[in-house]
N, C-alpha and C positions, 0 to 999 in steps of 0.2 A: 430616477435612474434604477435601473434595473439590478439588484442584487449577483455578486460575480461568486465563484467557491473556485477554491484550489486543491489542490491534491498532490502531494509529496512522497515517495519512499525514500528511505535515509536508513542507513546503516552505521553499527559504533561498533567498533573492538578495542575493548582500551578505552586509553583517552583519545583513539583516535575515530573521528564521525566524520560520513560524509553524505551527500545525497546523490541516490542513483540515479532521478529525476525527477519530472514534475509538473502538472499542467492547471492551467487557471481556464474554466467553465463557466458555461452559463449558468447549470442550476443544479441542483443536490446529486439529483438523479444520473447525472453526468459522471458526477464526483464516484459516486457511488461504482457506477458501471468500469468504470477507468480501474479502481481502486482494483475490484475485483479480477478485474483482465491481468492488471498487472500480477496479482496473489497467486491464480493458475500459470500464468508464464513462468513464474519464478519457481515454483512449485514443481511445476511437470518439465523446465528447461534445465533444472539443479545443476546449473553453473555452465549448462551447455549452448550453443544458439540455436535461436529459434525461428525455423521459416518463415513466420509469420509476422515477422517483427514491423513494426510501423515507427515513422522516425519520434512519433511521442512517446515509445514505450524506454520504461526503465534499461539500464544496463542489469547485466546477467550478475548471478552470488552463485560461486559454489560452496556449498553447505556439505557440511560433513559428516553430518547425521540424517537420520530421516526427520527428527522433531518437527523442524523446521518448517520442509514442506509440504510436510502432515496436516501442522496446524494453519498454514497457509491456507492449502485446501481446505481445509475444513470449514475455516471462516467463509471463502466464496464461496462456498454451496452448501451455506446450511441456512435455511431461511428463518429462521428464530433471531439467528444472529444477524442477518441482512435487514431486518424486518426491525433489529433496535437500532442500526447503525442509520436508518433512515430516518428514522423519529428524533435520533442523536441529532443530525444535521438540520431537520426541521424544527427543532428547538434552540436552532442557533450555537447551542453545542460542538465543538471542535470532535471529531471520530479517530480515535488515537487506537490502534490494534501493532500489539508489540511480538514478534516471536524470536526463537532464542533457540542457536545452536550450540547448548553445552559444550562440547568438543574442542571447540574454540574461543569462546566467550562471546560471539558473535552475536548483536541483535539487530534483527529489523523491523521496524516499524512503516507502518502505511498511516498514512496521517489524512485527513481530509477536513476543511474548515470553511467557514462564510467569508468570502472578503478576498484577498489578492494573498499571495506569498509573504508578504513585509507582516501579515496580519499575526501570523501564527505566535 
């Protein structure tokens, strides 16, 4: 059987956590691509909607800082960091990228791992 990967964004304030969404792929590369669509929507939509939306994408965060979707962006378009988050996954490695809007105590994370959702 062919190896499956999932990908999650989730959000905590407090004790309180939830997940904005989530999709289970065929293969890293998927994982990857999904991750970072998600990172720039979130990034460039800062809590607004966005024309482009497809029914697998995440729900919207408005962020109250720029930190946030600074370091969002940054991660999906900096290929240093794409380039370890692949190797992370191809090593069977779980891809865990956390950011954080001070202002509120707000973090998000983008998660991506080998296996199904139950796995993580």
């Amino acid at each position: 059987m062919r190896a499956r990967y999932a990908a999650e964004v989730t959000v905590t304030v407090g004790q309180r956590f939830a997940s904005l969404g989530g999709v289970t792929v065929r293969n890293r590369r998927l994982v990857l691509l999904w991750l970072r669509r998600q990172a720039l929507r979130l990034a460039d939509g800062h809590g607004s909607a966005v024309r482009d939306e497809s029914p697998a994408d995440v729900r919207p965060v408005l962020f109250h800082g720029s930190d946030a979707p600074e370091g969002l962006r940054f991660w999906a378009t900096d290929g240093r960091r794409q380039d370890d988050a692949i190797r992370a996954l191809e090593a069977g490695f779980p891809l865990l990228f956390t950011v954080v809007d001070p202002a509120v105590g707000l973090s998000l994370t983008l998660a991506g791992w080998r296996g199904s959702p139950a796995d993580l």
